[in-house]
BABA-891017 format. One record per atom (N, C-alpha, C): residue in one letter; x, y, z. Coordinates in steps of 0.02 Angstrom, whole numbers, plus 50000, padded with zeros to 5 digits. Atoms other than C-alpha are relative to their C-alpha. Layout:
<rs>
AXYZ ...
</rs>
This chain:
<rs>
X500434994050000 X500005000050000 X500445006250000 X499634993250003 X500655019049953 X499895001450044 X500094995549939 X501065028650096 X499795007249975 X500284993150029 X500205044950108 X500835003950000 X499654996750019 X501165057850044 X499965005550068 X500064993649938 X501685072050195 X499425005749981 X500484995850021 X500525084850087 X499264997450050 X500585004950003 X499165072950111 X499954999250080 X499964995149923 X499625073150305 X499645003650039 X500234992949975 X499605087850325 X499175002050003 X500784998150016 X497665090250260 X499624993450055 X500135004449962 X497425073650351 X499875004750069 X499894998549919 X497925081650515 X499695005750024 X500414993349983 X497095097750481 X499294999549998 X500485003749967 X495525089150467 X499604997750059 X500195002349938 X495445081950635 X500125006250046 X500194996049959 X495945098450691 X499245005350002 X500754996050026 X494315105850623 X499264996350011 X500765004649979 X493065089650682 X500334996450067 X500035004649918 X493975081950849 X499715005050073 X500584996949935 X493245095450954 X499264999149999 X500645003749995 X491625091350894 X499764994350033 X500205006149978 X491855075250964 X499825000850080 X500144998649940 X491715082751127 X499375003250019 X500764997449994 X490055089351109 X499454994849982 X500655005150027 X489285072351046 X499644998950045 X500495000749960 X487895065751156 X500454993950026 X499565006549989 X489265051251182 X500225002750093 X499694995349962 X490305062751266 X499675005350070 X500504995949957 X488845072551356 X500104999550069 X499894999149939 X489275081151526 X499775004950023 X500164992849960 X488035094951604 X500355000750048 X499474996949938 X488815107851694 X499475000950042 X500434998349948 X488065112651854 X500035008049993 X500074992650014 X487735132051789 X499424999749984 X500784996550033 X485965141351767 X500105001049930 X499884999650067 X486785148951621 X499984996449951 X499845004750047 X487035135451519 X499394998949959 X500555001950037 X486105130651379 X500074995749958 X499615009050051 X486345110851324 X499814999949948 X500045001850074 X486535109651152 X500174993149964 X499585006450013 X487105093951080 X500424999449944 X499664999950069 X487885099050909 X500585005550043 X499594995249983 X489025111751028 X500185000450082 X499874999649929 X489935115751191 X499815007849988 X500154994449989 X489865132951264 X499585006050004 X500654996250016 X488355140351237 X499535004150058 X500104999749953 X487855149351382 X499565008349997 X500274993349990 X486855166951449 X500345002950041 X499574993649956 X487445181451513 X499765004150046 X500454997749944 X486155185451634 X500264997950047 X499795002749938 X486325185251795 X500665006550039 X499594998849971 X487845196951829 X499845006950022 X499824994049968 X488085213151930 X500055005249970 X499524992650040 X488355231751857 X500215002250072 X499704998649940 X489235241351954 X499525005350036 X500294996449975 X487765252352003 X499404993850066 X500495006849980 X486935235752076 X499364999349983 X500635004050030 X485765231051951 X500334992949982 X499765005650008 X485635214151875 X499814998849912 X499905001250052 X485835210051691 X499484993849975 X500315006349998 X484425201351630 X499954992549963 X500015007550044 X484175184251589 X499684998649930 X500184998750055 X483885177751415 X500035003249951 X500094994150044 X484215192751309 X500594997849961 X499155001550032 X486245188951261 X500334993550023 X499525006850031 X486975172351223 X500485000449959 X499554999850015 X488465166951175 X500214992549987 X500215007550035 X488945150951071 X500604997249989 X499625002150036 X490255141750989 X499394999849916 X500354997950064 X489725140850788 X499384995750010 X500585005250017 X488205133050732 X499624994149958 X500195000450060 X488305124650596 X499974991250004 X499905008649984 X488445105150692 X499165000250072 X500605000349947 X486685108350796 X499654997449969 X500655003850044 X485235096550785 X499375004049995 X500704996049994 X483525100850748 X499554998450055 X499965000549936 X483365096050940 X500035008850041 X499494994949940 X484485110650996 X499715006949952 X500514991750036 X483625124850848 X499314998250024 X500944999549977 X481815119050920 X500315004150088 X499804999749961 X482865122451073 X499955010250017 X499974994750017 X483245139251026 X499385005049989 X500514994450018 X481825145850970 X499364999350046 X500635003049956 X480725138551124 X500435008450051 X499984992849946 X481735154051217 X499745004049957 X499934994450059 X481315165551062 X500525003449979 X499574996650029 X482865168950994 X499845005449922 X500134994450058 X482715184150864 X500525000549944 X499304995450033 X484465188150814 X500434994650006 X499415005950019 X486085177150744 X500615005149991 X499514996250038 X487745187950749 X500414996349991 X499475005750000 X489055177950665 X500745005649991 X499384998349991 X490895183250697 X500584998249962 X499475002850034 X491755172750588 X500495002249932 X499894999050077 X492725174950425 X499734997849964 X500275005750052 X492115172250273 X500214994349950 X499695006750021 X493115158050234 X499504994950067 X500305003649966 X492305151050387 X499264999350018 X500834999949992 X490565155850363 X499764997149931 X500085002850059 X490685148950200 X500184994650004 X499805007049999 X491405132650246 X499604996450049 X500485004249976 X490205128750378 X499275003750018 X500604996249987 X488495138550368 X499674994850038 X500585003649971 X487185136950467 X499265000949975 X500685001050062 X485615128850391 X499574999050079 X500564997249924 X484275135550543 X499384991749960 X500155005649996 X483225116550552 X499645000850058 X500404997649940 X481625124450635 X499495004549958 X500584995650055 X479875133550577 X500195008350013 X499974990150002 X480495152550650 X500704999450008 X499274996649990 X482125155950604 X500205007650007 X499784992150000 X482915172050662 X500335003049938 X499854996350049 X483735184850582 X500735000249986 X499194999449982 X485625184550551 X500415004949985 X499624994449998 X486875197350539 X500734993649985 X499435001250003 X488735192950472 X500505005249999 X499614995849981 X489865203550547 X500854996950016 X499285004249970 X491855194650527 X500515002850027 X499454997949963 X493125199250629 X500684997249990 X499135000150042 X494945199050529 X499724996349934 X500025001550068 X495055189750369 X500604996050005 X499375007449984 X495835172150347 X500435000749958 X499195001450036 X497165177550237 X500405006850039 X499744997649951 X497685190650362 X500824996150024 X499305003849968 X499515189350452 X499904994750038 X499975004449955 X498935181950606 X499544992349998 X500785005450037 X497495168550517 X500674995449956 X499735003350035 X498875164250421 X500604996450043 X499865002449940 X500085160550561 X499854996350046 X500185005349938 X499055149950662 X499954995549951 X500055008150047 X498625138350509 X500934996249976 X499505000749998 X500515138950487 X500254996550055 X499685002049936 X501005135150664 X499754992150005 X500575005850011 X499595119250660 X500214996249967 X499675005250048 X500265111950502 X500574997150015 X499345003649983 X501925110950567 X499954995150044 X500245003849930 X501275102950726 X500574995650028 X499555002649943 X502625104150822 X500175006650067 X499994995449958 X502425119950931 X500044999150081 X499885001349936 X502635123351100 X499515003750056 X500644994949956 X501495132651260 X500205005849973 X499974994850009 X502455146851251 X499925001749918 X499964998850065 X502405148751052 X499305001149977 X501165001450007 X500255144251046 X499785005950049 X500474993949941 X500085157651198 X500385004549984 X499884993049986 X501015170651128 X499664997549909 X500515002050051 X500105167150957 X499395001850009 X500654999349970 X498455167251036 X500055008750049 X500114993049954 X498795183151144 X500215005949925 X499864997150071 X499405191750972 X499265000849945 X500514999950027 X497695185450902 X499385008350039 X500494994049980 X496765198051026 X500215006249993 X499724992050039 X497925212650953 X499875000749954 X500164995850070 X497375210550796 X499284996650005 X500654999349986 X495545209050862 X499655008550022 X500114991849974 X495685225750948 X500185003249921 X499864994050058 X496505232950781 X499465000749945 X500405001150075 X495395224450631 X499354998850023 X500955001349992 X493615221650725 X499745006150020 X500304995250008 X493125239150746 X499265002149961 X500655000050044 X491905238450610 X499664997050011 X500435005950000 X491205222650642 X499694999850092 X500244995849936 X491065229350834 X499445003449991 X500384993549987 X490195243550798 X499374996149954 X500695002650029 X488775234550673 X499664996450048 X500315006249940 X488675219950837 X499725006350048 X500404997749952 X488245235550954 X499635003149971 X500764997349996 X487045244350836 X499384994450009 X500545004150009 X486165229050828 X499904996750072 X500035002149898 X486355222551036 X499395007150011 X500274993349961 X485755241451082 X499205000649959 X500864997950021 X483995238950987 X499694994550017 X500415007049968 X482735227451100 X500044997849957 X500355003450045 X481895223050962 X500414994149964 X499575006550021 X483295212550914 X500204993450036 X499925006449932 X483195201751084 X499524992849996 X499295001449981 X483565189851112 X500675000449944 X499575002550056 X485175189151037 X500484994050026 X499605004349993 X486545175750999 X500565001149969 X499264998250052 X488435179650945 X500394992850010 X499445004250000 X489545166350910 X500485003249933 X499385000450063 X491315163450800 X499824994049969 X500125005150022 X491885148450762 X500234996550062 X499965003749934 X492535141050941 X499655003450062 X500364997049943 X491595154251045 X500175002650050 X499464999649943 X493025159751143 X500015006050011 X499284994950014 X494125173451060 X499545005849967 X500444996250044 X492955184250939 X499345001050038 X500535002349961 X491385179251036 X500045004050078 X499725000549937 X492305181951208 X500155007850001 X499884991249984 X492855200751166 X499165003649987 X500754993350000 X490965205951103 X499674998850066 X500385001449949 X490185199851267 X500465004050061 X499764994649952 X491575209151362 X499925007349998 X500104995050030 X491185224351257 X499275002150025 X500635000749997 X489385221851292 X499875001750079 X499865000849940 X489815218351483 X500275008150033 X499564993649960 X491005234851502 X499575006449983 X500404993550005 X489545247551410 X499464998650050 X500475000549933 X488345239651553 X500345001450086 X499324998449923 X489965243851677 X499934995750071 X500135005849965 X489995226951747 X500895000050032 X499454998449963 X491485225351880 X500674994649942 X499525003250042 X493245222551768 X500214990550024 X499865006549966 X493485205651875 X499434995749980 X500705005350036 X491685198951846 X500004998049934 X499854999750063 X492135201451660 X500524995650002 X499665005450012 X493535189151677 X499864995750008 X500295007450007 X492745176551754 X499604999349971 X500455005050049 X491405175751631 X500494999149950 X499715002050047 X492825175751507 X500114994450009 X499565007850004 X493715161151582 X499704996150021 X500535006949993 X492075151651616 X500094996149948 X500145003450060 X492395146951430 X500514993050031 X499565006049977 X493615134151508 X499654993550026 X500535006649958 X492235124051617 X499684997349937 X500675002450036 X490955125251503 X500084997149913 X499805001350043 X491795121751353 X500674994849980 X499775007849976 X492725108451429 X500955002849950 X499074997750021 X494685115651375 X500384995050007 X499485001849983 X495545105651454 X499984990849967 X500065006950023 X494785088651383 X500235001349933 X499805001050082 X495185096451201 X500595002149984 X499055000750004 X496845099651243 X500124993749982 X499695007449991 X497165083351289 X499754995749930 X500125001850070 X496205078351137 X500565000049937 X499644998950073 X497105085451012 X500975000450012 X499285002450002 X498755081051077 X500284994550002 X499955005150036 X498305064051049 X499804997449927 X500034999650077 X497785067750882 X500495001349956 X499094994550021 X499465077150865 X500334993849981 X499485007450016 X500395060050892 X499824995849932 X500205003750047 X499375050450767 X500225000649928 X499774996550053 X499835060750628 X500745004049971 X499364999049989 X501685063050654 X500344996350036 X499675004649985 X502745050050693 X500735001550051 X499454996949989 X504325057150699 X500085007450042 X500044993449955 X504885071750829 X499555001250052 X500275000049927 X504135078350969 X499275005649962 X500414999350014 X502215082150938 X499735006050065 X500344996749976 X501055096951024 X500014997350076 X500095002249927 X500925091951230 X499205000849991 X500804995849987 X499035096551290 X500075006150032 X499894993549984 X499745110651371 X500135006049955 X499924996650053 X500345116951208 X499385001749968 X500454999150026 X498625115451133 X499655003850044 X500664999749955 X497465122751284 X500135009449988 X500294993950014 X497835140651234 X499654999649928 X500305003750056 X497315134151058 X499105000650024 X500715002349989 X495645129951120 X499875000750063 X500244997549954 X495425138051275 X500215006049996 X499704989849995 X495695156551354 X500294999650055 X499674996749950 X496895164851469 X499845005350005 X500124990849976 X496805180151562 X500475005349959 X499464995750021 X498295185651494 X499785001849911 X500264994750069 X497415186751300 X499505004850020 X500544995850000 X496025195651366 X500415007650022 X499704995349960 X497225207151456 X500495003849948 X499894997950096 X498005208951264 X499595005649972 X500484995750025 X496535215651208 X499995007550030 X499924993249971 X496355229451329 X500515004550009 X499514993150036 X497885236351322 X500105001249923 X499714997750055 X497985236551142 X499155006949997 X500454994550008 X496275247051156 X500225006350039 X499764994449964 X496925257651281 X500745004349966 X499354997450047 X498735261551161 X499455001949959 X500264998350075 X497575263851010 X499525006550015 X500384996350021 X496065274351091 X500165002650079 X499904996749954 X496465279851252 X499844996450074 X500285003849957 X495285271051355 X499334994550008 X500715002950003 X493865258151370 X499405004649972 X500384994150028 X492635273251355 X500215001449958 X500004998350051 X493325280351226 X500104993849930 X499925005150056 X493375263751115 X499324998950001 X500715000549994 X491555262551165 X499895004549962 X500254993150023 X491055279451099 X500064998749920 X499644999150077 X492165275550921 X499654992850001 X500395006250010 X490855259950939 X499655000449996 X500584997650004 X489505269850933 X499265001550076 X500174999849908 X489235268451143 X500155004150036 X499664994849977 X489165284051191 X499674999250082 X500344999949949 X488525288351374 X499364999249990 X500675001050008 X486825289851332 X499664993049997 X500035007649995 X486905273851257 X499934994550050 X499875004849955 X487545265451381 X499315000350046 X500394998949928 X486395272751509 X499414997349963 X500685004250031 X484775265251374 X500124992649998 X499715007349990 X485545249551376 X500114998150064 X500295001449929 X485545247851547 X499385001550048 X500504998349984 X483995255451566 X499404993149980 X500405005950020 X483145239051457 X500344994150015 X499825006449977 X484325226651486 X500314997450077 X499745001149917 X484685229051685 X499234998750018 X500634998449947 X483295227151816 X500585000850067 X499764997949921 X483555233651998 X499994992450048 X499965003349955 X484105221552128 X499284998950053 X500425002249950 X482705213952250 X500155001650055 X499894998549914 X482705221952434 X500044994450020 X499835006849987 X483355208752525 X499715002350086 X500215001349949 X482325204752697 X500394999750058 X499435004449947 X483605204852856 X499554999350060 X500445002649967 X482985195252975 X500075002650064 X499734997449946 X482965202553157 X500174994950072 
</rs>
């Protein structure tokens, strides 16, 4: 029998990097988290609401309205009856259009919403092209994937501006509620509009991390590390292959990209606020957007 050719490999190996995380969302695999938020899908991990948290004036962010996904394009017509039993309205997709073109989503349900494609960079970009680079070689290291990945949220702050500012005219009008943003892993692209979303409702900078780095539980990181660093071996014989530590900024988040992001907004525009504003979030804004999407805290009874 011909041996595959390394080309051949290579596409081999890039393959499994594009369907072995799926495998972690099969119904095989199936592991509810113990979160309110959550919202079990079975074609997807991560999918969760953003209700529930604090502003800093002490209201509470209400439930239902903003979700947040990994893509959609592996959901059954289980998990879209699913969807539209909350009334979802609105679809913002984040992705490129290399990647909204390679895996659309075919809505498999009688009320489909409305979608919006708003991509954030462009897969022939430096850093798009760099990670498929780094991948193919598949032989990288932690530090090489996490400074890669923290590089990715610099050129999120630089090139998603536009695709920002279309996601908050369309968040800041009820009528578009509920909504749902995903990318294509639900992390990185996904993970900065919901912080964006989070910091014009002036939710405490700390609460904003840990919903960032909830993507880790709920999206199960650390199993698709380990995944795909036995996928790594399979497909390379020779040399020393990916660890799971190497992969888990890959397919999870650190504090330290999110912490990327914000300073490159703060070098570029001055400050949070003012990247809001050049987002179309000015004060006013903000203060209508927390006017429909907060409610006031419940007097709490102390007992005597």
């Amino acid at each position: 029998m011909q041996k595959p050719s390394k080309g051949l490999k290579r596409k081999l190996f890039m393959a499994v990097v594009a369907t072995a995380v799926w495998t972690l969302a099969n119904p095989a695999f199936s592991n509810q988290l113990p979160y309110d938020r959550e919202i079990d899908l079975k074609g997807t991990t991560n999918t969760r609401d953003i209700g529930g948290y604090q502003t800093g004036d002490l209201r509470t962010i209400k439930q239902g309205q903003i979700i947040r996904s990994e893509n959609l394009s592996r959901l059954t017509a289980n998990d879209f009856q699913k969807l539209e039993e909350i009334g979802l309205k609105t679809v913002i997709d984040l992705r490129t259009n290399h990647e909204h073109e390679k895996a659309p989503t075919v809505w498999l349900g009688d009320n489909p919403p409305q979608f919006f494609h708003f991509p954030v960079g462009d897969a022939e970009n430096d850093w798009f092209q760099a990670q498929r680079m780094m991948m193919r070689k598949n032989r990288f290291t932690e530090e090489q994937s996490h400074e890669l990945m923290v590089d990715g949220y610099r050129m999120i702050a630089k090139e998603g501006t536009p695709s920002y500012e279309k996601l908050m005219e369309v968040v800041l009008d009820q009528s578009n509620w509920p909504v749902l943003i995903h990318c294509n892993a639900g992390k990185d692209r996904a993970g900065v509009a919901v912080t964006l979303i989070l910091e014009a409702l002036d939710v405490d900078r700390e609460i904003i991390m840990e919903e960032y780095l909830l993507t880790n539980e709920m999206g199960r990181s650390e199993e698709k590390a380990e995944l795909m660093a036995r996928e790594s071996k399979k497909y390379q014989r020779r040399g020393k292959t990916p660890s799971a530590s190497a992969w888990y900024p890959v397919v999870g988040v650190q504090a330290e990209m999110l912490d990327a992001f914000y300073a490159s907004v703060d070098k570029q525009y001055g400050s949070m606020d003012a990247f809001l504003t050049e987002l179309g979030v000015d004060h006013d804004a903000r203060s209508a957007l927390a006017a429909s999407l907060t409610t006031e805290q419940p007097n709490l009874v102390m007992g005597e």
